[in-house]
LUMFIDO-164492 format. One record per residue (C-alpha): residue number from 1; residue in one letter; chain; x, y, z. Coordinates in nm, 2 decimals, always signed. Layout:
<atoms>
<atom><num>NUM</num><residu>A</residu><chaine>A</chaine><px>X</px><py>Y</py><pz>Z</pz></atom>
...
</atoms>
This chain:
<atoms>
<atom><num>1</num><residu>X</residu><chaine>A</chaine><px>+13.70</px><py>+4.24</py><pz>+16.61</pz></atom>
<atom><num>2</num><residu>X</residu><chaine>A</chaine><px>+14.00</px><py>+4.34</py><pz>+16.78</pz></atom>
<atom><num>3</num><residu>X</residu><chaine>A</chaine><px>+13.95</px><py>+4.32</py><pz>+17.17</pz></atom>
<atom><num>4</num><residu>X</residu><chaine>A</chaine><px>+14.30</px><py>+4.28</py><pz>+17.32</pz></atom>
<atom><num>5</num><residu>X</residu><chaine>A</chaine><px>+14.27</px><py>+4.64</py><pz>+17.51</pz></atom>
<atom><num>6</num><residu>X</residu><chaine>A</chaine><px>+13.96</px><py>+4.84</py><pz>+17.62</pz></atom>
<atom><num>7</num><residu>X</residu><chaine>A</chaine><px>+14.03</px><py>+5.13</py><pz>+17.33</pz></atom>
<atom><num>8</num><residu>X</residu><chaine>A</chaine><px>+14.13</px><py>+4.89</py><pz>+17.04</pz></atom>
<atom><num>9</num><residu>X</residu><chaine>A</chaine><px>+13.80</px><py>+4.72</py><pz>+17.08</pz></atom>
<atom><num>10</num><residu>X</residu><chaine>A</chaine><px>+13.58</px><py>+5.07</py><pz>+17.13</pz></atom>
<atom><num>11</num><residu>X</residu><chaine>A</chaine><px>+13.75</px><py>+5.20</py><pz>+16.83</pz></atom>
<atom><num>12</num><residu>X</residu><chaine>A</chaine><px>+13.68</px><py>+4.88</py><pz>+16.61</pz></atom>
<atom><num>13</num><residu>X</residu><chaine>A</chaine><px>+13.32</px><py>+4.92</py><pz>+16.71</pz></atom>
<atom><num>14</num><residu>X</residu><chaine>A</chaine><px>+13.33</px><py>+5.27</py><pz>+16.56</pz></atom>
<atom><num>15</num><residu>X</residu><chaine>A</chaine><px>+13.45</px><py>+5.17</py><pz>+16.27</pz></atom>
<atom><num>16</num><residu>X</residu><chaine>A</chaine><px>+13.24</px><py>+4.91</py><pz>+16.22</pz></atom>
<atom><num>17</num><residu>X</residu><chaine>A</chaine><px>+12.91</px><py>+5.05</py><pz>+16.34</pz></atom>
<atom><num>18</num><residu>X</residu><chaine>A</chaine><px>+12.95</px><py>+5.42</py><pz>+16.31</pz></atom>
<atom><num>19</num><residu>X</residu><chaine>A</chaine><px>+13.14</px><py>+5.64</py><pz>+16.58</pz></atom>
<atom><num>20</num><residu>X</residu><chaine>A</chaine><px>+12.77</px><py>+5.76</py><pz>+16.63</pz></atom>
<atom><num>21</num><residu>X</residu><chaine>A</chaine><px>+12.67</px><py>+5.44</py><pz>+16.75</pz></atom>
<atom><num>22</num><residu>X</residu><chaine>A</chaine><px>+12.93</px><py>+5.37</py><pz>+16.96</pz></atom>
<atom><num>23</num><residu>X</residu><chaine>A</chaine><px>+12.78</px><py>+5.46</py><pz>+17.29</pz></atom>
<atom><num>24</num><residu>X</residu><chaine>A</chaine><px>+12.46</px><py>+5.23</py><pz>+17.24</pz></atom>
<atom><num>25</num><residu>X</residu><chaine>A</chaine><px>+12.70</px><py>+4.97</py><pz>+17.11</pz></atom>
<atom><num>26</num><residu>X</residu><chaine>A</chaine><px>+12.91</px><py>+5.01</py><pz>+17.46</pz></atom>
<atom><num>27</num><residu>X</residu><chaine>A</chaine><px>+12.54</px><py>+5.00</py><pz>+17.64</pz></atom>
<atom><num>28</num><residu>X</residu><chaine>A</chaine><px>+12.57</px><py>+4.61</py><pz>+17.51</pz></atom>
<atom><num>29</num><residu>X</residu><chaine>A</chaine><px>+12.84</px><py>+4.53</py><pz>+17.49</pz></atom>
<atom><num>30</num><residu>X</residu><chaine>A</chaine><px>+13.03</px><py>+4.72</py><pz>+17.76</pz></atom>
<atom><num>31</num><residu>X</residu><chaine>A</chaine><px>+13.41</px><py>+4.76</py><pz>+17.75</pz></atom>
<atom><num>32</num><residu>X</residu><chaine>A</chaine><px>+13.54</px><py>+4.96</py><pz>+18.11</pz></atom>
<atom><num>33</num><residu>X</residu><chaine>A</chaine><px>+13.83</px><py>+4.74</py><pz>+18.15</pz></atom>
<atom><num>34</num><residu>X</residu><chaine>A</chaine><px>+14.06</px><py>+4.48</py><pz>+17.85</pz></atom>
<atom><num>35</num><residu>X</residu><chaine>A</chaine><px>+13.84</px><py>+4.17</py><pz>+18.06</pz></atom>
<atom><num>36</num><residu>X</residu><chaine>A</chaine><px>+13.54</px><py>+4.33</py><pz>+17.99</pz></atom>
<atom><num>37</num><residu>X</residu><chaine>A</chaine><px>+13.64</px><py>+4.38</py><pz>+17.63</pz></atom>
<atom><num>38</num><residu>X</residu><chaine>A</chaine><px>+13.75</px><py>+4.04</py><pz>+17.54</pz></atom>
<atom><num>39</num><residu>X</residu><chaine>A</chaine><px>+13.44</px><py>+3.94</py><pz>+17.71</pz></atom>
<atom><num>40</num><residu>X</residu><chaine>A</chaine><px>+13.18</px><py>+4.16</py><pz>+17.53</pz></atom>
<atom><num>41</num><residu>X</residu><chaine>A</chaine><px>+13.39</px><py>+4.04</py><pz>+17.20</pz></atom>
<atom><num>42</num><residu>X</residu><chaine>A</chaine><px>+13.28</px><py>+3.66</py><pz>+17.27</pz></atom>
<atom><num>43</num><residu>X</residu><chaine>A</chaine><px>+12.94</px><py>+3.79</py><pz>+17.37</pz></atom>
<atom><num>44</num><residu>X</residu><chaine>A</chaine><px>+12.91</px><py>+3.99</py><pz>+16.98</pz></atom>
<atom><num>45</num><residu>X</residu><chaine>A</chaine><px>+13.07</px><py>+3.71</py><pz>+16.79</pz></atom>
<atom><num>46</num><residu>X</residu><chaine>A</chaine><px>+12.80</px><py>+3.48</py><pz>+16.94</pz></atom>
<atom><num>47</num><residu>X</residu><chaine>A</chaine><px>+12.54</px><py>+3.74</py><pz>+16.84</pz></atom>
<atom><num>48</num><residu>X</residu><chaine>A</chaine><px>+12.68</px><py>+3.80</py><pz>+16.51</pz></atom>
<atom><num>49</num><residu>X</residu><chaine>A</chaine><px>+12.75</px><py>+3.39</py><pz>+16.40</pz></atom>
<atom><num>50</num><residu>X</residu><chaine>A</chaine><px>+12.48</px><py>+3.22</py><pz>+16.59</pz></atom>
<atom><num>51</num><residu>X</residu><chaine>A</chaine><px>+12.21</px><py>+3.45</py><pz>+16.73</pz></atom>
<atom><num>52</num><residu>X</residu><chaine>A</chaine><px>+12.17</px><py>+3.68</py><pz>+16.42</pz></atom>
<atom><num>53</num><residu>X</residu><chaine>A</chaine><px>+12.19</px><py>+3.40</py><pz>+16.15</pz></atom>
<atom><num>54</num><residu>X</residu><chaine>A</chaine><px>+11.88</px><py>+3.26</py><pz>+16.41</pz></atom>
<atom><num>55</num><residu>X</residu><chaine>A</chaine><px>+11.67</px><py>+3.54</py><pz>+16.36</pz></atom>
<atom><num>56</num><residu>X</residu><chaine>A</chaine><px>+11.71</px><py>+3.60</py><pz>+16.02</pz></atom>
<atom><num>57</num><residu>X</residu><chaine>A</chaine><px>+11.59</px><py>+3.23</py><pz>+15.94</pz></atom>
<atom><num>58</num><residu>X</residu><chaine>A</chaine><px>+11.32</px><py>+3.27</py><pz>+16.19</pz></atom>
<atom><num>59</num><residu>X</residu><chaine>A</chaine><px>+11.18</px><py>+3.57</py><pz>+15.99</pz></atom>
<atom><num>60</num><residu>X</residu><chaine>A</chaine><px>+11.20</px><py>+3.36</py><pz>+15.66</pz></atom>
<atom><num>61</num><residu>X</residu><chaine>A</chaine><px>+10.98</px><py>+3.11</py><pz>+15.79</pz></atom>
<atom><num>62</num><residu>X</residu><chaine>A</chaine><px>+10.77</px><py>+3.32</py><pz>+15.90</pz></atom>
<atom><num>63</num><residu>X</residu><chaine>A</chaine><px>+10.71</px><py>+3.47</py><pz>+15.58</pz></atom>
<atom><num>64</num><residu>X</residu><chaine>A</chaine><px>+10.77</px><py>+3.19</py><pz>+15.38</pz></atom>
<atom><num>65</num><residu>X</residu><chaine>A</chaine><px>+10.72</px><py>+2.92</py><pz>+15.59</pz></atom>
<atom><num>66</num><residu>X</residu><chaine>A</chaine><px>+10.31</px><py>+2.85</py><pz>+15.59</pz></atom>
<atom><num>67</num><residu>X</residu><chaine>A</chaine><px>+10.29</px><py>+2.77</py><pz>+16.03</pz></atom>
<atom><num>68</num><residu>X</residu><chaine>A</chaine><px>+10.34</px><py>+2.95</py><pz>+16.32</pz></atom>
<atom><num>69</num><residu>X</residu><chaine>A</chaine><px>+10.71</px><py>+3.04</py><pz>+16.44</pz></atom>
<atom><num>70</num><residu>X</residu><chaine>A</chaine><px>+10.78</px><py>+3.05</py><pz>+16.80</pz></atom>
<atom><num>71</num><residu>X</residu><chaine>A</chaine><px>+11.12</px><py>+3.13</py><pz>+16.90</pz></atom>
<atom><num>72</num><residu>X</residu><chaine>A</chaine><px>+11.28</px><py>+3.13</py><pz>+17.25</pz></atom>
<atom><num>73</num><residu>X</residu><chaine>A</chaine><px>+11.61</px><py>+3.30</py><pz>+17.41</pz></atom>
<atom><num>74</num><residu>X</residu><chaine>A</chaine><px>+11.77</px><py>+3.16</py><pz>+17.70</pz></atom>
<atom><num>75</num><residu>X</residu><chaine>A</chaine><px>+11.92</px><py>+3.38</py><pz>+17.95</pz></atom>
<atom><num>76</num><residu>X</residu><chaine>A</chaine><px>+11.88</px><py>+3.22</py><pz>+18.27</pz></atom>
<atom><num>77</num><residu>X</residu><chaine>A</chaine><px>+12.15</px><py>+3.17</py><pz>+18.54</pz></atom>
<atom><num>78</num><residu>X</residu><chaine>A</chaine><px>+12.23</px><py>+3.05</py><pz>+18.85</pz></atom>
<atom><num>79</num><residu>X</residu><chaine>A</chaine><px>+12.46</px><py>+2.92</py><pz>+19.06</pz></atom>
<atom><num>80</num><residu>X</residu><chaine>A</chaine><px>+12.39</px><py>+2.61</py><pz>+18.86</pz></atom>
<atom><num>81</num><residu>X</residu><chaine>A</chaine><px>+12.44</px><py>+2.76</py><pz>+18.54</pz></atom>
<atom><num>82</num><residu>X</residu><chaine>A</chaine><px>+12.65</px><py>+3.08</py><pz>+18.60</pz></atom>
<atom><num>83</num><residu>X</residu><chaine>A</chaine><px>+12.68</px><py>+3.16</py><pz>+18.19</pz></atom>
<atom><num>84</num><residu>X</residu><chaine>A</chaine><px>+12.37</px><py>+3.18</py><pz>+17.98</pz></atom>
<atom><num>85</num><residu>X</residu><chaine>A</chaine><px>+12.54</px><py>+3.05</py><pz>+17.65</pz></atom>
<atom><num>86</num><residu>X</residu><chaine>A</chaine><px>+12.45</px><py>+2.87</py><pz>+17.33</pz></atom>
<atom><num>87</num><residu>X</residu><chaine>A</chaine><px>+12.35</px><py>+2.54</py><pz>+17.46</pz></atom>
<atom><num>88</num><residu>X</residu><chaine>A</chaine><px>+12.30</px><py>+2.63</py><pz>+17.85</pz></atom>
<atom><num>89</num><residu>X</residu><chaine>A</chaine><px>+11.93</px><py>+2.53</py><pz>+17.76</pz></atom>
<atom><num>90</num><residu>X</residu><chaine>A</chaine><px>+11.98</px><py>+2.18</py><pz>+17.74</pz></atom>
<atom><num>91</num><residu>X</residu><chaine>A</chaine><px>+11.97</px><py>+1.99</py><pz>+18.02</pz></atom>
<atom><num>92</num><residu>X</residu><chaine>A</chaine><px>+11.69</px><py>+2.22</py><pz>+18.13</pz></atom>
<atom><num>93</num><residu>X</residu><chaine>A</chaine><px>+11.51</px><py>+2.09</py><pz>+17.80</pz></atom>
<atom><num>94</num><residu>X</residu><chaine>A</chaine><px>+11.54</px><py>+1.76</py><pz>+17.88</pz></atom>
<atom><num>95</num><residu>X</residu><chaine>A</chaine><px>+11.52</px><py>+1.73</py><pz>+18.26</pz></atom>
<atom><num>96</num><residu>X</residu><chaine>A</chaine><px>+11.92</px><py>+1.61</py><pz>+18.27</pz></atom>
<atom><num>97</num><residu>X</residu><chaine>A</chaine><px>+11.99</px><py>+1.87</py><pz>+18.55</pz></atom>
<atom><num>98</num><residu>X</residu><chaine>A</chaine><px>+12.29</px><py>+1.70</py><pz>+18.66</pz></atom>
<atom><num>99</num><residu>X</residu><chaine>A</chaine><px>+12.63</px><py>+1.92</py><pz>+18.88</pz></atom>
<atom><num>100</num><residu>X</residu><chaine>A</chaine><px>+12.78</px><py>+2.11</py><pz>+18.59</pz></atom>
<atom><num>101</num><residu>X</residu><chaine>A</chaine><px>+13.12</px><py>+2.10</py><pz>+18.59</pz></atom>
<atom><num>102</num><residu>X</residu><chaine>A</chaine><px>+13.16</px><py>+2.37</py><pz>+18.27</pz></atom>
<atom><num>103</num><residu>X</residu><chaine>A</chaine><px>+13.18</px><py>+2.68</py><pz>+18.46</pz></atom>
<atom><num>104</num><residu>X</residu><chaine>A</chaine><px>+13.31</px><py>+2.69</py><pz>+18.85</pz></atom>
<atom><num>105</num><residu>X</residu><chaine>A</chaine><px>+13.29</px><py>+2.45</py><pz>+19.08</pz></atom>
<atom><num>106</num><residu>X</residu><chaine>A</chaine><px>+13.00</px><py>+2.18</py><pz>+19.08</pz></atom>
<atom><num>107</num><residu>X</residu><chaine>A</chaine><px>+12.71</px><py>+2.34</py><pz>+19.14</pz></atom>
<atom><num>108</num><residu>X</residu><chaine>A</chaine><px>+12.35</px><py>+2.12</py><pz>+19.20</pz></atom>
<atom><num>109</num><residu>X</residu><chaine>A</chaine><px>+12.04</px><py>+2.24</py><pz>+19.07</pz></atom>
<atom><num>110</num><residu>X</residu><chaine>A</chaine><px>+11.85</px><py>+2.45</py><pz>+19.27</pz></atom>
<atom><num>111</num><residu>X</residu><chaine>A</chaine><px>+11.42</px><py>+2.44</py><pz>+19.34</pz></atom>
<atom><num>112</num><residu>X</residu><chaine>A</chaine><px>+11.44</px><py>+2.72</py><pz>+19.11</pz></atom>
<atom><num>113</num><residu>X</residu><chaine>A</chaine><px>+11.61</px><py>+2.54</py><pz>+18.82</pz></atom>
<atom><num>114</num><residu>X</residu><chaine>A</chaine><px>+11.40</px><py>+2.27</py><pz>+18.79</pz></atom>
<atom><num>115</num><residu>X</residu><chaine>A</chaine><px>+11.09</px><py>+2.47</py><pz>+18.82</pz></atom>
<atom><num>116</num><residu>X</residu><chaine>A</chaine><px>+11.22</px><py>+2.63</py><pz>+18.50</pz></atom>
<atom><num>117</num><residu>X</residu><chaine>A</chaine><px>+11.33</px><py>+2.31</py><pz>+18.35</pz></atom>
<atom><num>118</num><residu>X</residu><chaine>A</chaine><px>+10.98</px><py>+2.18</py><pz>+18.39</pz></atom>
<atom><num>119</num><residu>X</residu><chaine>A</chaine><px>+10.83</px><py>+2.47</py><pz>+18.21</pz></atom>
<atom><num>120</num><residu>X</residu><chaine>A</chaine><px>+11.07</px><py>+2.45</py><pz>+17.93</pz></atom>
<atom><num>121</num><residu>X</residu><chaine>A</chaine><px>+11.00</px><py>+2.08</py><pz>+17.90</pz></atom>
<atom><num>122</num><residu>X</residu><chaine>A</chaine><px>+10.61</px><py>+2.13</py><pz>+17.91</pz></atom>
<atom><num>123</num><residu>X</residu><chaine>A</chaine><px>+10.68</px><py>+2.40</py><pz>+17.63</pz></atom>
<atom><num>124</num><residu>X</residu><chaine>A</chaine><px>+10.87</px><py>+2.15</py><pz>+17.46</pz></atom>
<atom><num>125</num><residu>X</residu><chaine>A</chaine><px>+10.66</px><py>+1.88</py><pz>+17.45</pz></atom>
<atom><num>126</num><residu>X</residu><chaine>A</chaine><px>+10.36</px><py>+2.07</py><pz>+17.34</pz></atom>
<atom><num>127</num><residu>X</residu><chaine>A</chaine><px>+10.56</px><py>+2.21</py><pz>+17.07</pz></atom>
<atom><num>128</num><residu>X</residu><chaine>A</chaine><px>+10.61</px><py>+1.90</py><pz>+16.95</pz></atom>
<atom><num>129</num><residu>X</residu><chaine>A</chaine><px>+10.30</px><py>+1.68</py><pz>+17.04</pz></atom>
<atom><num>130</num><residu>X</residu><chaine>A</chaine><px>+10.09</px><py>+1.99</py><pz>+16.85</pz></atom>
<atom><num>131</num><residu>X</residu><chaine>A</chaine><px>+10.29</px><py>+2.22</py><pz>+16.71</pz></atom>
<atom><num>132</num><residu>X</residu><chaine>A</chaine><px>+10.23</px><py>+2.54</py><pz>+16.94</pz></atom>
<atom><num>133</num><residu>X</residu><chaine>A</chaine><px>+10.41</px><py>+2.52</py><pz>+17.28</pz></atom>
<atom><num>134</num><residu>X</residu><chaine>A</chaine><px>+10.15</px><py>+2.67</py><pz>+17.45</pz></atom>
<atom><num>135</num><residu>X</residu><chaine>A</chaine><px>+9.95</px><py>+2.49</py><pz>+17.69</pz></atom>
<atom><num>136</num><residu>X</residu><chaine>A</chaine><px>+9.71</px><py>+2.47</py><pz>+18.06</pz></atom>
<atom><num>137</num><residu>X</residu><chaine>A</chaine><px>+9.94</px><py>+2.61</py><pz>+18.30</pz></atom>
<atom><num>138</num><residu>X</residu><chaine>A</chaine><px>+10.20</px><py>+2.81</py><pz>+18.07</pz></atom>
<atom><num>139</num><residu>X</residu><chaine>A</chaine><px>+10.26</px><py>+3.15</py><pz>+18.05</pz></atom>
<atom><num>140</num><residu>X</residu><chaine>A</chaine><px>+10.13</px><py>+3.24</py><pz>+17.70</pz></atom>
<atom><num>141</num><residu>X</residu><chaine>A</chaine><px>+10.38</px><py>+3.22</py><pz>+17.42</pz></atom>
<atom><num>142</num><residu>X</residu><chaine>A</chaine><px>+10.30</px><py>+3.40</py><pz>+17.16</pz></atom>
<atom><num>143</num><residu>X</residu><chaine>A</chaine><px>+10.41</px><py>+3.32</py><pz>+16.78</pz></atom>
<atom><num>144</num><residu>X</residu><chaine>A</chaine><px>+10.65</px><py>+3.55</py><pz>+16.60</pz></atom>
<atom><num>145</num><residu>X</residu><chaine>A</chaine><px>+10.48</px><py>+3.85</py><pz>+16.43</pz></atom>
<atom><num>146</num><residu>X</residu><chaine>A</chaine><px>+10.64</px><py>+4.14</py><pz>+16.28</pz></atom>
<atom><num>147</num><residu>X</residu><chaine>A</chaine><px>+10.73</px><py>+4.32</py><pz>+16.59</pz></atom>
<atom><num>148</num><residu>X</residu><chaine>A</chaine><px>+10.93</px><py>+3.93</py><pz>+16.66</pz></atom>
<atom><num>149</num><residu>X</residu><chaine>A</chaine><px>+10.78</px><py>+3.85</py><pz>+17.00</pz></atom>
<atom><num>150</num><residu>X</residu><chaine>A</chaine><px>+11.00</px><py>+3.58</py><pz>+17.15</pz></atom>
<atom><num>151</num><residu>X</residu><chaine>A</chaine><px>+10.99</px><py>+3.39</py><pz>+17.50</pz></atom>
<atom><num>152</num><residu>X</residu><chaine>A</chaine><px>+11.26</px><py>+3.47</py><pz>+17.76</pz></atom>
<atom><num>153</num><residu>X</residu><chaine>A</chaine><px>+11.36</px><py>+3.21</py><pz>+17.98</pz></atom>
<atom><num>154</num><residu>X</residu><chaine>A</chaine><px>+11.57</px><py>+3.42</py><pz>+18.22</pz></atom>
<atom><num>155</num><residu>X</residu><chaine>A</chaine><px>+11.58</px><py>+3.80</py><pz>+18.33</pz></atom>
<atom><num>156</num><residu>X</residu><chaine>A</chaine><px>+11.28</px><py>+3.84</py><pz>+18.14</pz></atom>
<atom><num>157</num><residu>X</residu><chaine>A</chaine><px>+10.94</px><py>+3.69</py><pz>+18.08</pz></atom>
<atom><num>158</num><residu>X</residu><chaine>A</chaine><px>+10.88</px><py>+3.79</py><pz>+17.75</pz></atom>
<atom><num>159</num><residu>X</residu><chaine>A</chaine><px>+11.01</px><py>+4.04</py><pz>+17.45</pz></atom>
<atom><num>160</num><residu>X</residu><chaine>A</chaine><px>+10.81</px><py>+4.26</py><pz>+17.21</pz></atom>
</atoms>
């Protein structure tokens, strides 16, 4: 999508998505100046080749698929981790929170982050030890139904 000025990349989203839907599409992905444009074009390209593609396969398996599907979206940061991007998870997965040098200067992890890393690992583990990351001491996760309830690991606790 074009996105080198502010009204190049509000009138590709008309044409793309209807100029009826172009004020809920600027409620997302918001445009007020040509940084904020470029930026919300990264942010809809991500949705459009990695996040949607996710969904979609989610929802097969869980028609298809015969087990439970639980699904997660990070969107935690922190001084730590300033971007919540594909693959900020990770080191709070595996309880590698190490200075990250990505975005900013070196930040340590905060308390904060490796309370969340620790949940996220004891998700993790459960998931894979019995197949339902739920466990004593978790927030309730539930599976994926048809309204796709998800877990938030960020702004938000949960989706539905």
């Amino acid at each position: 999508m074009p996105h080198d000025k502010t009204a190049t990349f509000t009138q590709a989203a008309g044409q793309m998505f209807g100029k009826e839907k172009v004020a809920e599409f600027l409620a997302l992905y918001p445009a007020n100046d040509d940084k904020q444009a470029t930026q919300s074009a990264g942010a809809l390209l991500g949705d459009q080749m990695i996040g949607e593609q996710t969904w979609q396969w989610l929802q097969l398996h869980r028609l298809h698929g015969g087990s439970p599907v639980y699904a997660y979206r990070f969107t935690y940061t922190s001084p730590y981790v300033p971007i919540a991007s594909h693959v900020a998870e990770v080191p709070f997965v595996f309880g590698t929170l190490t200075p990250q040098f990505g975005v900013g200067p070196p930040s340590p992890p905060s308390q904060s982050d490796r309370a969340l890393s620790e949940t996220i690992m004891s998700y993790w583990v459960n998931f894979a030890t019995r197949a339902d990351p739920n466990g004593p001491g978790l927030p309730i996760g539930r599976c994926m139904t048809r309204r796709s309830n998800c877990r938030i690991w960020g702004t938000q606790s949960a989706l539905e």
